[in-house]
C-alpha positions as CSV (number, residue, x, y, z in Angstrom):
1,X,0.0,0.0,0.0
2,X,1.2,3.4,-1.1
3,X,3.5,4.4,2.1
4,X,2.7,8.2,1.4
5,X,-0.5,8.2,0.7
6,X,-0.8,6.5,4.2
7,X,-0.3,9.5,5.5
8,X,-3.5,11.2,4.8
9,X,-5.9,8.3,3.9
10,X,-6.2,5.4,5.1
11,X,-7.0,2.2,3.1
12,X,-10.6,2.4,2.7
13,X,-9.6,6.0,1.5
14,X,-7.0,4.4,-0.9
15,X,-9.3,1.9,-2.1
16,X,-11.6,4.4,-2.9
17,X,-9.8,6.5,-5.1
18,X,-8.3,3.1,-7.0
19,X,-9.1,3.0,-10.7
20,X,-11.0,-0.6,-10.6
21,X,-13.2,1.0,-8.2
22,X,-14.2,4.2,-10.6
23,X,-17.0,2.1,-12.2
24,X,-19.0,0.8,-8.6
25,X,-18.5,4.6,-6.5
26,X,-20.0,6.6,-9.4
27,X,-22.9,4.5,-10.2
28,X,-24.0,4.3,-7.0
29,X,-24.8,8.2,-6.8
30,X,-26.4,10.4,-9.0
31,X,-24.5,12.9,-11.4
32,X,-25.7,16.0,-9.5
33,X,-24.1,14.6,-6.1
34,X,-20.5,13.7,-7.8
35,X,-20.7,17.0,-9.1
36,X,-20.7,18.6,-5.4
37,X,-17.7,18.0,-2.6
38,X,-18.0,18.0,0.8
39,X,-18.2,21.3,2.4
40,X,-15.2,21.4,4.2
41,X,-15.7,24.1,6.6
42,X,-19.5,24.4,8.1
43,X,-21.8,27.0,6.5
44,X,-22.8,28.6,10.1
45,X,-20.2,29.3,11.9
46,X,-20.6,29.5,16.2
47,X,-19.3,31.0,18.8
48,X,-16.6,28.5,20.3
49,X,-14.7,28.9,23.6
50,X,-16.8,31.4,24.9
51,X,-15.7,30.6,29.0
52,X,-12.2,31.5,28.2
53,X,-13.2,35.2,26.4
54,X,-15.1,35.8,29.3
55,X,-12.4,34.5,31.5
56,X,-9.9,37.3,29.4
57,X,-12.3,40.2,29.8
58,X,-12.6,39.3,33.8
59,X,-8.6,39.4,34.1
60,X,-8.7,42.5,32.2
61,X,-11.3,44.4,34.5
62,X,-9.4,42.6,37.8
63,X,-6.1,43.8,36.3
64,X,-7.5,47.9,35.6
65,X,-8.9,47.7,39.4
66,X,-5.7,46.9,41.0
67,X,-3.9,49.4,38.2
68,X,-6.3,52.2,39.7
69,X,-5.3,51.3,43.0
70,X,-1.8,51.6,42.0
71,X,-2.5,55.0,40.6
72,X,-3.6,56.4,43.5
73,X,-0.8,55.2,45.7
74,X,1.9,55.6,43.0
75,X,3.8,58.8,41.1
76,X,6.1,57.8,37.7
77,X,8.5,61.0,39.0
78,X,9.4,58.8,42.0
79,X,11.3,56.4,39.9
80,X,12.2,58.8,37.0
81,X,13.3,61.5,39.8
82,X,13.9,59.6,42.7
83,X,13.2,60.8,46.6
84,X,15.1,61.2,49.5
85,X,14.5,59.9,53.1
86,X,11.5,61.9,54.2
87,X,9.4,60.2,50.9
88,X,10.2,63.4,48.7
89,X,10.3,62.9,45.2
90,X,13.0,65.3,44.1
91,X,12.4,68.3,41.1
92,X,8.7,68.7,42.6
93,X,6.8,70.2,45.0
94,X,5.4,67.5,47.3
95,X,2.0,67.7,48.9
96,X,2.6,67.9,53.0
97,X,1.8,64.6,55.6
98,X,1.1,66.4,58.9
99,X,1.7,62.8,60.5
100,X,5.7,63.2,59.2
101,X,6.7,66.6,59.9
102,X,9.7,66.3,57.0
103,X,7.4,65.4,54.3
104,X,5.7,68.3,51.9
105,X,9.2,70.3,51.4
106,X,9.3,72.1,48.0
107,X,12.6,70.4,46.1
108,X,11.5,72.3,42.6
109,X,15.1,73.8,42.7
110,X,16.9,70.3,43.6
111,X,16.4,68.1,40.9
112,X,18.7,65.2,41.2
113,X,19.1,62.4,43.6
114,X,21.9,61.7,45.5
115,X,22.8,58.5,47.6
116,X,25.3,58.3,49.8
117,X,26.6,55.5,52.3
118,X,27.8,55.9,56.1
119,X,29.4,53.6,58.2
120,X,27.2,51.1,60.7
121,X,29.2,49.7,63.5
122,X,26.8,47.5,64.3
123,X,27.1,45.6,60.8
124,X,29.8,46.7,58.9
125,X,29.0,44.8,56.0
126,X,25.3,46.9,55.3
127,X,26.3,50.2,55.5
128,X,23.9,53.2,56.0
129,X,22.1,54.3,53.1
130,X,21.2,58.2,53.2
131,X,18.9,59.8,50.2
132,X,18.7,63.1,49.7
133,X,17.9,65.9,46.7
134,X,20.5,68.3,45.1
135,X,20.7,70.8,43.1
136,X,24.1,70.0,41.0
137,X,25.8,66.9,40.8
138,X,29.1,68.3,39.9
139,X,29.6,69.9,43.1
140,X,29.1,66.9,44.9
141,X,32.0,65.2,43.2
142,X,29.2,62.7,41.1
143,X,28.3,62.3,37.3
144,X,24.8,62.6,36.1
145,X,22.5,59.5,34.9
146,X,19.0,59.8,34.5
147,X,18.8,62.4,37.4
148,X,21.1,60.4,40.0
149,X,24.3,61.2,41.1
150,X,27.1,58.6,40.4
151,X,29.9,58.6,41.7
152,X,33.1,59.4,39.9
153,X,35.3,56.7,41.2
154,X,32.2,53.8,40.0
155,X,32.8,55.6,36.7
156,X,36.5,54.8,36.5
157,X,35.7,51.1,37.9
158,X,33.5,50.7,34.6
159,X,36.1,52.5,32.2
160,X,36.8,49.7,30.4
161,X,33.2,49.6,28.8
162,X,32.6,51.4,25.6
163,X,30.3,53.7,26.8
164,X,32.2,54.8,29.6
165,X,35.8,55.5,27.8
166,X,33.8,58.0,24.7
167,X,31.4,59.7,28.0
168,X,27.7,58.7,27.8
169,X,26.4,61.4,26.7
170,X,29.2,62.2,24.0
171,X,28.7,58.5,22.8
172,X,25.1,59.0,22.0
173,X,25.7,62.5,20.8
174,X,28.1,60.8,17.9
175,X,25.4,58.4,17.3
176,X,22.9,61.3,16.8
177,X,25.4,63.0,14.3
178,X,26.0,60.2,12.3
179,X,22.6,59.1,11.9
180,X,21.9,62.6,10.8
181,X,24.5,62.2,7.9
182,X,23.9,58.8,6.4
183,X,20.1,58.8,6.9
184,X,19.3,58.8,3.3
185,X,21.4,55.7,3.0
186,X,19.9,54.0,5.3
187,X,16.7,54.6,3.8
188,X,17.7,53.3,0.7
189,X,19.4,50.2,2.2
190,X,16.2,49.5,4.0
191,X,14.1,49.5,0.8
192,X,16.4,47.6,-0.7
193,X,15.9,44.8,2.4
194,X,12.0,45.0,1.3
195,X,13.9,43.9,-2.9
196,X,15.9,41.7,-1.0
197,X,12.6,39.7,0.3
198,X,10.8,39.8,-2.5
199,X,13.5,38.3,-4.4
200,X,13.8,35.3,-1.7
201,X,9.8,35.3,-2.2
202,X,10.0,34.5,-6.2
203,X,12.4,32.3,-5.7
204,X,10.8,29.9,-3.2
205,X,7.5,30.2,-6.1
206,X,10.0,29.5,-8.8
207,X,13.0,27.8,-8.7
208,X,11.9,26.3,-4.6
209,X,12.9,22.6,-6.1
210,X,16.4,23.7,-7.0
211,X,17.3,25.7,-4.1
212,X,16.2,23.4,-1.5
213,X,18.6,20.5,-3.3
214,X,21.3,22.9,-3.7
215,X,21.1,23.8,0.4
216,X,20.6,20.1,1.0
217,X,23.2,18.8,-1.3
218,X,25.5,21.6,0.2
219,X,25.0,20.9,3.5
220,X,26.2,17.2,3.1
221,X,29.0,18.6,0.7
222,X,30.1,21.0,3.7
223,X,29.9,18.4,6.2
224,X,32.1,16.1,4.2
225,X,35.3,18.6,3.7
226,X,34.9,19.4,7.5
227,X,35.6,15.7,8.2
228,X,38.3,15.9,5.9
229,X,40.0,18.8,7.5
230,X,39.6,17.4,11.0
231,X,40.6,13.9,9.9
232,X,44.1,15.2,8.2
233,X,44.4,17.2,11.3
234,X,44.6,14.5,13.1
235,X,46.4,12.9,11.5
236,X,49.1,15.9,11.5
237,X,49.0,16.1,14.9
238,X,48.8,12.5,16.0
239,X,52.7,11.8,15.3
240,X,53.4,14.2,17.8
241,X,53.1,12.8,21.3
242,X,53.2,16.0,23.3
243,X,50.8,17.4,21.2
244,X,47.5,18.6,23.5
245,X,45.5,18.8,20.0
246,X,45.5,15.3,19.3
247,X,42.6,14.4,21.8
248,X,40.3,17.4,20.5
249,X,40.9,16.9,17.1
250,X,39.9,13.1,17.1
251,X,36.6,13.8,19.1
252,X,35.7,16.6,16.7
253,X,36.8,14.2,13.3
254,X,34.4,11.5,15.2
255,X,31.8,13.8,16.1
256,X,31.8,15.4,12.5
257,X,32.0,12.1,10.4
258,X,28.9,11.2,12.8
259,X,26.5,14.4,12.2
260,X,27.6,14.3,8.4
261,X,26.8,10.8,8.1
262,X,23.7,11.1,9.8
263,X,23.1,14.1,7.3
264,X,23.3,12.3,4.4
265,X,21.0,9.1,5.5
266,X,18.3,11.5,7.1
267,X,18.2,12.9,3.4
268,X,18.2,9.9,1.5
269,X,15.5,8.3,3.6
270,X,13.2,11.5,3.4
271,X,13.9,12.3,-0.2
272,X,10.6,11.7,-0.8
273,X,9.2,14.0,1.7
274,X,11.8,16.8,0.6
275,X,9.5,16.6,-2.5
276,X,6.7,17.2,-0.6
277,X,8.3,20.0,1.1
278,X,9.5,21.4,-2.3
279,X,5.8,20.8,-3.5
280,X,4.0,22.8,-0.4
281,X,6.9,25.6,-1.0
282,X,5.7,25.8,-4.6
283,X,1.9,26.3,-3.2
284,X,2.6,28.8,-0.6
285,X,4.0,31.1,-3.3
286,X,1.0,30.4,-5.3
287,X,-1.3,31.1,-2.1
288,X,0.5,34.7,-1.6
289,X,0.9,35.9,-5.0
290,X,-3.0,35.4,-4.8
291,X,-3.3,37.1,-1.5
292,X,-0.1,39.5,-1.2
293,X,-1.5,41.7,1.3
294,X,-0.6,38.6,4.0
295,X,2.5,39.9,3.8
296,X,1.9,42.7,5.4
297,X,0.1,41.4,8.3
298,X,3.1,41.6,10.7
299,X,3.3,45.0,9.9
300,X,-0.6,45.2,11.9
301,X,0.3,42.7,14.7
302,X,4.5,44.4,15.1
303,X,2.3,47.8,15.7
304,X,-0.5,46.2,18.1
305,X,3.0,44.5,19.9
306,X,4.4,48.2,20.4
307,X,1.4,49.4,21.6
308,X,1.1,46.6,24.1
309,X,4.7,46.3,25.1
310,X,4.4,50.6,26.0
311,X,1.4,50.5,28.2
312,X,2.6,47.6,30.0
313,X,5.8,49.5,30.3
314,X,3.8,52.4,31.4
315,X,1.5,50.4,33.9
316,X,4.8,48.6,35.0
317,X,6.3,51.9,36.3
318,X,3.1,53.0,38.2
319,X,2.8,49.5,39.9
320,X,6.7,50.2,40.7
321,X,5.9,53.5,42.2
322,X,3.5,52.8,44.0
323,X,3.2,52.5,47.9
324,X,2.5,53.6,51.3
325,X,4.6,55.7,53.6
326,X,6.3,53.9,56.2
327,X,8.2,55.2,59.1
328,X,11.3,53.0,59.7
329,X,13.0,52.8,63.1
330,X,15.7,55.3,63.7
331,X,18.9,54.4,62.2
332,X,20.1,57.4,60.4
333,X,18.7,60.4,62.8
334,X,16.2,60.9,65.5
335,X,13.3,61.5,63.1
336,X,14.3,57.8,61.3
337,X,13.5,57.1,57.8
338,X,10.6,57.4,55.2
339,X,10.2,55.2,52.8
340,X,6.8,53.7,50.1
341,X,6.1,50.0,50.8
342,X,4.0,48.0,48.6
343,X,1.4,46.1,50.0
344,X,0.2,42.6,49.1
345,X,-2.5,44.3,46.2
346,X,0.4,46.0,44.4
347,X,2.2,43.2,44.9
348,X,-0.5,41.1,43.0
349,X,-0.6,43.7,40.6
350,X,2.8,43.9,40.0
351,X,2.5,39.7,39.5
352,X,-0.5,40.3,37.0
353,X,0.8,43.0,35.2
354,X,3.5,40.5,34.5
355,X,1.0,37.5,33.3
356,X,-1.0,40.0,31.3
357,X,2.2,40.9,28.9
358,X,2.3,37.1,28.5
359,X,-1.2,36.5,27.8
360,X,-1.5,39.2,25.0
361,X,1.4,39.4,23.3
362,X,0.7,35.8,22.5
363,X,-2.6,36.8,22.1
364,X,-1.4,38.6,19.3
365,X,0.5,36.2,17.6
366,X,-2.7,33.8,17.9
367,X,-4.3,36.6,16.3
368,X,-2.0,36.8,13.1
369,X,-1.3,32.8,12.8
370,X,-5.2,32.5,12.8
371,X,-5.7,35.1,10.0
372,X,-3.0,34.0,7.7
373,X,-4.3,30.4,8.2
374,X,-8.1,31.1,8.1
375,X,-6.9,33.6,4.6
376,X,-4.4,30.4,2.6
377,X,-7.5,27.7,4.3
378,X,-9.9,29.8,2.4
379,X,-7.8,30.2,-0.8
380,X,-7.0,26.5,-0.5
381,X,-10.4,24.8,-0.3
382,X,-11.9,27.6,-3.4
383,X,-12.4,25.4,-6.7
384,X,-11.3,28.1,-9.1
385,X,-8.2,29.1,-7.7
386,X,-7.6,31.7,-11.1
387,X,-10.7,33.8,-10.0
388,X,-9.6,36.0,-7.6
389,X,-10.9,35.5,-3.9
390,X,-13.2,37.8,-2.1
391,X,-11.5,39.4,0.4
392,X,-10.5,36.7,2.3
393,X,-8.4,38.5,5.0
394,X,-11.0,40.9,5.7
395,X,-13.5,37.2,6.0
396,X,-11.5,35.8,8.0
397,X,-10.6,39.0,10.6
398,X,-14.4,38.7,11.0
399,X,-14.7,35.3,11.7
400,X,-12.0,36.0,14.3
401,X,-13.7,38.8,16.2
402,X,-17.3,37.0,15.8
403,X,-16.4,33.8,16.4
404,X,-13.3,32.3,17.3
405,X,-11.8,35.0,19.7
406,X,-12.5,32.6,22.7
407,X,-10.3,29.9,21.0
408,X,-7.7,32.7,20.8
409,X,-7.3,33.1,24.2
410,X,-7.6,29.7,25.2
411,X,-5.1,29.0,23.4
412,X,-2.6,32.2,24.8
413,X,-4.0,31.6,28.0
414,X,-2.2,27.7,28.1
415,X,1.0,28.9,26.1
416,X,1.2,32.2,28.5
417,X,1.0,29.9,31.7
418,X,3.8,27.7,31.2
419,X,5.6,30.4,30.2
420,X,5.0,32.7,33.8
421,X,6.0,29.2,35.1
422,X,9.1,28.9,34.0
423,X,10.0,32.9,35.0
424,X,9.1,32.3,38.3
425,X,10.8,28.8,38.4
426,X,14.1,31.3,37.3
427,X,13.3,33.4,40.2
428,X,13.7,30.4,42.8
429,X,16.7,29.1,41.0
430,X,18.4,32.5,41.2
431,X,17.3,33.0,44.9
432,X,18.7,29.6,45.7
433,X,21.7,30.3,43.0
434,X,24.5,29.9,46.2
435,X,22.7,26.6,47.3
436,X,25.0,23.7,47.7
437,X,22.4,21.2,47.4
438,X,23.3,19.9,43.8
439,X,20.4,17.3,43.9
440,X,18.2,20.2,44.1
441,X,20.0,22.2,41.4
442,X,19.6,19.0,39.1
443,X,15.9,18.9,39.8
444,X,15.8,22.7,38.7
445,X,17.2,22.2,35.7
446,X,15.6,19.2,34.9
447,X,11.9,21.3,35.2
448,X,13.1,24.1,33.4
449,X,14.0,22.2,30.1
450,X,10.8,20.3,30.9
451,X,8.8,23.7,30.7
452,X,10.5,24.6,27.7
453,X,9.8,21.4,25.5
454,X,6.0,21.5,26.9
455,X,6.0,25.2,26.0
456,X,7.0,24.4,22.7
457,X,5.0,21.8,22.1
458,X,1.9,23.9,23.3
459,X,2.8,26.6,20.7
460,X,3.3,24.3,17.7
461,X,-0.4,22.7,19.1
462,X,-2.2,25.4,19.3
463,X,-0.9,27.0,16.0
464,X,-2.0,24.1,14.0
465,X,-5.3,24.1,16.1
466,X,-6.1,27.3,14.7
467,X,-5.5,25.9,11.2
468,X,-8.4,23.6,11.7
469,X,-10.8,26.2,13.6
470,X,-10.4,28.4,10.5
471,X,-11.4,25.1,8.7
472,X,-14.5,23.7,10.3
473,X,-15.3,26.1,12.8
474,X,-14.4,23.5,16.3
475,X,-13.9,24.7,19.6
476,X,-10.1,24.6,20.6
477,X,-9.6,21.3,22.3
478,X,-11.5,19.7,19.4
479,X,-9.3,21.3,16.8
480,X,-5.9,20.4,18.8
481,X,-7.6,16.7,19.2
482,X,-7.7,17.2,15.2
483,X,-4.4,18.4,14.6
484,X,-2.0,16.3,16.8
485,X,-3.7,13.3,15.1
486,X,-3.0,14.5,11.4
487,X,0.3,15.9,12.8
488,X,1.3,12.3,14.7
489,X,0.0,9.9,11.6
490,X,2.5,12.5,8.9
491,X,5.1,12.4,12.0
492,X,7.7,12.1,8.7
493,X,6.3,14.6,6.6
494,X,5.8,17.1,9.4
495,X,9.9,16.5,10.3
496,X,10.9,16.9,6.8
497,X,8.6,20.3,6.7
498,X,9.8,21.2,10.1
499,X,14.1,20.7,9.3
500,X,14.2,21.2,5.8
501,X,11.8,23.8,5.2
502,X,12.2,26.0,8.2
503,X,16.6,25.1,7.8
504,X,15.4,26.8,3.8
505,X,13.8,30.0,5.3
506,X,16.3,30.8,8.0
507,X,19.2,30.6,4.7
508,X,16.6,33.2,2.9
509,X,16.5,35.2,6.4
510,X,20.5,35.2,6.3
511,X,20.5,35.8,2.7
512,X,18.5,38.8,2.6
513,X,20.4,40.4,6.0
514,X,24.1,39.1,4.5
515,X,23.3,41.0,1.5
516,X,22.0,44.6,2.7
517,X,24.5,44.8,5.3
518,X,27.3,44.1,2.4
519,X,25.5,47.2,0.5
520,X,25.1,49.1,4.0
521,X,28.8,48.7,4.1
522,X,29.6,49.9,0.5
523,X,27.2,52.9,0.8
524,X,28.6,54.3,4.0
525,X,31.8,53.8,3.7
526,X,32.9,56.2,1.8
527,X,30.7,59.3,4.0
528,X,33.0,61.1,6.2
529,X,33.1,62.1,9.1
530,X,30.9,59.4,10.8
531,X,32.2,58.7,14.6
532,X,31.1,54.7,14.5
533,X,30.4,53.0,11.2
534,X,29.2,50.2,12.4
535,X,26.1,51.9,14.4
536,X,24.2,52.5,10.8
537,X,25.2,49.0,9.5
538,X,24.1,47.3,12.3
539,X,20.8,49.5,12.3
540,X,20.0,48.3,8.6
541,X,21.1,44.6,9.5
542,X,18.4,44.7,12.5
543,X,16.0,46.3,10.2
544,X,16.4,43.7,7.0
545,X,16.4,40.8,9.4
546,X,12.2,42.1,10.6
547,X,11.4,42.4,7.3
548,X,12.5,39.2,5.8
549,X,11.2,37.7,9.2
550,X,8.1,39.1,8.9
551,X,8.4,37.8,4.9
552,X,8.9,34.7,5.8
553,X,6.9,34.2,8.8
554,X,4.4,34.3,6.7
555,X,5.7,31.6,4.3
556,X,5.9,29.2,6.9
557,X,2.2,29.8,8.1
558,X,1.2,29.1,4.8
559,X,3.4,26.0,4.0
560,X,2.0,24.4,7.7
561,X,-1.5,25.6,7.1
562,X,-1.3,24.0,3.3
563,X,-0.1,20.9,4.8
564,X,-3.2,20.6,7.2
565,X,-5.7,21.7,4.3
566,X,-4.1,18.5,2.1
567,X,-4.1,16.0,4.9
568,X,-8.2,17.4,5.2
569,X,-9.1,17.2,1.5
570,X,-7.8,13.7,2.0
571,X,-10.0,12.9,4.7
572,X,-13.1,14.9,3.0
573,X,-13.0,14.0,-0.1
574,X,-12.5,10.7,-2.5
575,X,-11.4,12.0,-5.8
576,X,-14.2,10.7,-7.3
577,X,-17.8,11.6,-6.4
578,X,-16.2,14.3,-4.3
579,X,-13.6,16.0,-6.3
580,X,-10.2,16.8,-4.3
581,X,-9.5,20.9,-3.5
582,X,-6.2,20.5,-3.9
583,X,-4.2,21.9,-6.9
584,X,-3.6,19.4,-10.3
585,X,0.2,19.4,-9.3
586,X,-0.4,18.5,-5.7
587,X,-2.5,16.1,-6.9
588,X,-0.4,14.8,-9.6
589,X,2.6,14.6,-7.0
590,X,0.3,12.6,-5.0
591,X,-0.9,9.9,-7.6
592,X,3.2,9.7,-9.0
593,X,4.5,8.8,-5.1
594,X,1.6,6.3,-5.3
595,X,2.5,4.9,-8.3
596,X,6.1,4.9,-7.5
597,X,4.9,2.6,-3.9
598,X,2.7,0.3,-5.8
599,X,4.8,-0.4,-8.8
600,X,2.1,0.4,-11.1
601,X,2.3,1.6,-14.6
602,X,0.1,5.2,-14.2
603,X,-2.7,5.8,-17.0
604,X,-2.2,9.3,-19.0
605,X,-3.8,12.2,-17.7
606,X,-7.1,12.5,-19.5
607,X,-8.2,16.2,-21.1
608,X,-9.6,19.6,-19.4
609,X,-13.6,18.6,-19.2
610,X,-16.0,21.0,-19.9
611,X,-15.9,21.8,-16.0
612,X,-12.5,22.6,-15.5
613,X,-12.0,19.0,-14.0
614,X,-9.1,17.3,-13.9
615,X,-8.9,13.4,-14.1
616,X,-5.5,12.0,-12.4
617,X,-5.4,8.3,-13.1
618,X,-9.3,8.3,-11.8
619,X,-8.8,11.3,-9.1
620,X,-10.7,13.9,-10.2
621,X,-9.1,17.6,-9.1
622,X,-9.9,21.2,-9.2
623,X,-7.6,22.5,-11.8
């Protein structure tokens, strides 16, 4: 039985779509009903996962109540400015506590905060700390950071940093002057990153077949002459008995000749699903020269992100600020000191503030993985794939926000708390960091890597969930139920998608940044008077390597959700009184590795019918 078509029927399937079989299947229904498929995804859509959406808009309203209560017991200046002992935040005029006689003094005029330490003889080793405002930092024998006063002689410590030997503010004042001179270039380079991805982009639609042989073929090539080296290295070395190299070079000759060898088999053995790969590359280009405004779906989700990651940034320094004036006992002066103590609600707040980053920043990447996959799902199961679609971002946005936004979050909500798990499993570890209880260490170590694979494993769920809610419609457990079935029966396929094709789009990521930093280079070279060249070049690097990830991104969305919509119209349909979705080469790539399994001579591919049908050896496909 074919072995690949295994993977997405099974034998009654494959029995059904056989030739001497044709004959039987079509007489047994009428012309009208062969004429129809299966309707892949339902024709009413409902509301799915509605618990967690309400469960999100609960932790939201819970979250903006203890944000308010941090608001009132909170003030940005006192971490921007700093205070001093008596609770004053420096560079303002504070409001007067007629419980703390020192509190309420105007420090308008002293705007910069100055600690100092004094000796304790009771424990030498935690000195006195004394806060208090200033008006100049120079006079006080300090530097000025972000209105403290630092010491001069920390500033020597750290004059070995970059930063400190050029002075911090010059360093950024020669940053400032030379983006001012080569900012043309750099707009040019970074236009030339957007070429630079659209080149990558037509050549994964194109030429995918030849590019992914020559990486694979390279790769094995690359291995081999690194065995070579270390082998003859060895053998150089191995003569000489004092040599120290001899040891390291025969563990790295053995581990090379193991990986390349292991290379080379893993490629042979999946050369069939590398055609797959190189087949479902070929779609996805199809899929977004249809619908090229995917592409630029990052660009909504990367701006959503910065909004998100600034108000959580802004609510982080109000929960920060916040607290209650506390009295201390007297250890400085008779009047003691004054400080602002959280209590356990901005504590929690300052815990949930945390979660909520968690939740909706992969909130938002549910978001754009759902609308790509609901858009190439849509484009995927249309029977004319040359008339062009209707709107089918904009159909499936709305699906989102009417439907599926409870799926969204139950899905965010999972991946968001394995990963607030494993930060506060990297608080205990660094609290205990001095521990000498190895045993303990071990078992640390052993849950961390265990949160990451399960967090992994979550995200690569739930992202192929959402390929089959944007399908049929299912609630999220129903969906990953779904998925990790058609994932686990293609195990193969999805590792040669997973290794080659994402190993193929992280060589166009470092394609497309190799090649605008090289014309970064050669266009700001030759301006002069630029303090630090590299500043620029690294600037356009960062820049080329968001584009082409957001580029490709994109691609691999497609390529996974393409993958899921095959293994579907396998399920859904029989080829012959349900007509497959899938494209005629898909198809015909199909019926050859079948062929090729059974040993069978293949019929020729009958003519176009009069309804744009296409007959593979008895499989009838949408052309």
């Amino acid at each position: 039985m074919n072995e690949f078509l295994c993977c997405c029927c099974d034998k009654k399937r494959n029995q059904k779509v056989s030739p001497d079989l044709m004959t039987s299947a079509i007489g047994s229904t009428t012309s009208e009903k062969s004429s129809e498929s299966i309707i892949v995804a339902p024709i009413e859509r409902k509301c799915t996962d509605v618990f967690f959406l309400v469960l999100n808009i609960a932790f939201v309203i819970a979250l903006a109540v203890l944000i308010s209560y941090c608001f009132i017991y909170g003030d940005i200046k006192r971490i921007l400015n700093g205070f001093d002992d008596c609770g004053n935040v420096c560079g303002t005029l504070n409001d007067v506590d007629i419980k703390l006689g020192c509190k309420g003094a105007d420090k308008r005029k002293e705007k910069f905060l100055l600690v100092e330490k004094s000796e304790n003889p009771m424990q030498p080793e935690n000195p006195y700390i004394h806060r208090k405002c200033v008006e100049k930092c120079e006079n006080e024998g300090h530097w000025t950071f972000i209105n403290r006063c630092i010491p001069k002689k920390q500033k020597e410590v750290t004059s070995e940093n970059l930063l400190s030997r050029t002075g911090l503010v010059s360093f950024f004042q020669d940053i400032s002057e030379d983006l001012t001179s080569c900012w043309k270039q750099m707009i040019y380079v970074c236009f030339i990153s957007f070429a630079f991805s659209f080149i990558v982009l037509v050549l994964f639609r194109y030429v995918v077949g030849f590019v992914v042989w020559i990486v694979l073929i390279a790769s094995v090539l690359i291995g081999l002459l690194a065995t070579i080296f270390l082998w003859i290295k060895y053998g150089q070395n191995v003569k000489d008995p004092d040599s120290e190299r001899v040891t390291t070079y025969l563990i790295s000759s053995i581990i090379a000749t193991i990986v390349t060898v292991l290379i080379a088999l893993l490629i042979f053995v999946m050369r069939k699903r590398i055609d797959l790969v190189i087949q479902l590359f070929s779609e996805a280009g199809k899929a977004i020269a249809d619908m090229p405004m995917l592409l630029f779906e990052p660009l909504l989700t990367f701006t959503a992100l910065i909004g998100t990651i600034a108000l959580w940034f802004y609510f982080a320094l109000i929960i920060e600020s916040a607290g209650k004036l506390q009295v201390h006992d007297s250890t400085t002066g008779a009047n003691g000191k004054i400080s602002y103590v959280k209590d356990g609600v901005i504590k929690s707040a300052r815990w949930m503030n945390i979660f909520a980053f968690l939740w909706f920043t992969t909130f938002l990447f549910g978001c754009q993985d759902f609308i790509i996959a609901g858009s190439v799902s849509k484009w995927f199961f249309t029977r004319n794939k040359n008339k062009k679609l209707n709107l089918p971002i904009i159909t499936t946005f709305g699906h989102l926000i009417r439907y599926h936004l409870g799926s969204i979050c139950f899905g965010s909500v999972l991946i968001a708390i394995v990963q607030f798990a494993r930060i506060t499993l990297k608080i205990i570890e660094n609290t205990f960091e001095n521990s000498q209880n190895r045993i303990a260490m071990w078992i640390m170590t052993a849950c961390k890597c265990c949160l990451m694979c399960f967090e992994n494993f979550i995200q690569y769920l739930s992202k192929n969930a959402y390929v089959i809610i944007t399908i049929n419609g299912s609630s999220f457990c129903v969906a990953s139920k779904r998925a990790f079935k058609l994932l686990s029966s293609n195990a193969l396929q999805v590792l040669a998608i997973n290794s080659v094709g994402d190993f193929v789009l992280l060589l166009g990521k470092i394609f497309v940044v190799t090649a605008t930093v090289l014309i970064a280079i050669e266009m700001i070279q030759n301006i002069e008077g630029l303090h630090y060249r590299w500043i620029p070049v690294l600037l356009c690097g960062i820049f080329a390597f968001l584009v082409s990830h957001c580029f490709l991104t994109v691609y691999e969305m497609t390529i996974d959700t393409i993958f899921l919509c095959f293994c579907e119209d396998c399920e859904q349909n029989d080829g012959i009184n349900r007509p497959y979705y899938m494209s005629r080469n898909l198809m015909e790539f199909v019926q050859n590795s079948k062929q090729s399994f059974n040993n069978i001579s293949g019929n020729k591919k009958n003519a176009w019918n009069s309804n744009n049908n296409v007959n593979v050896n008895g499989i009838q496909t949408v052309a």
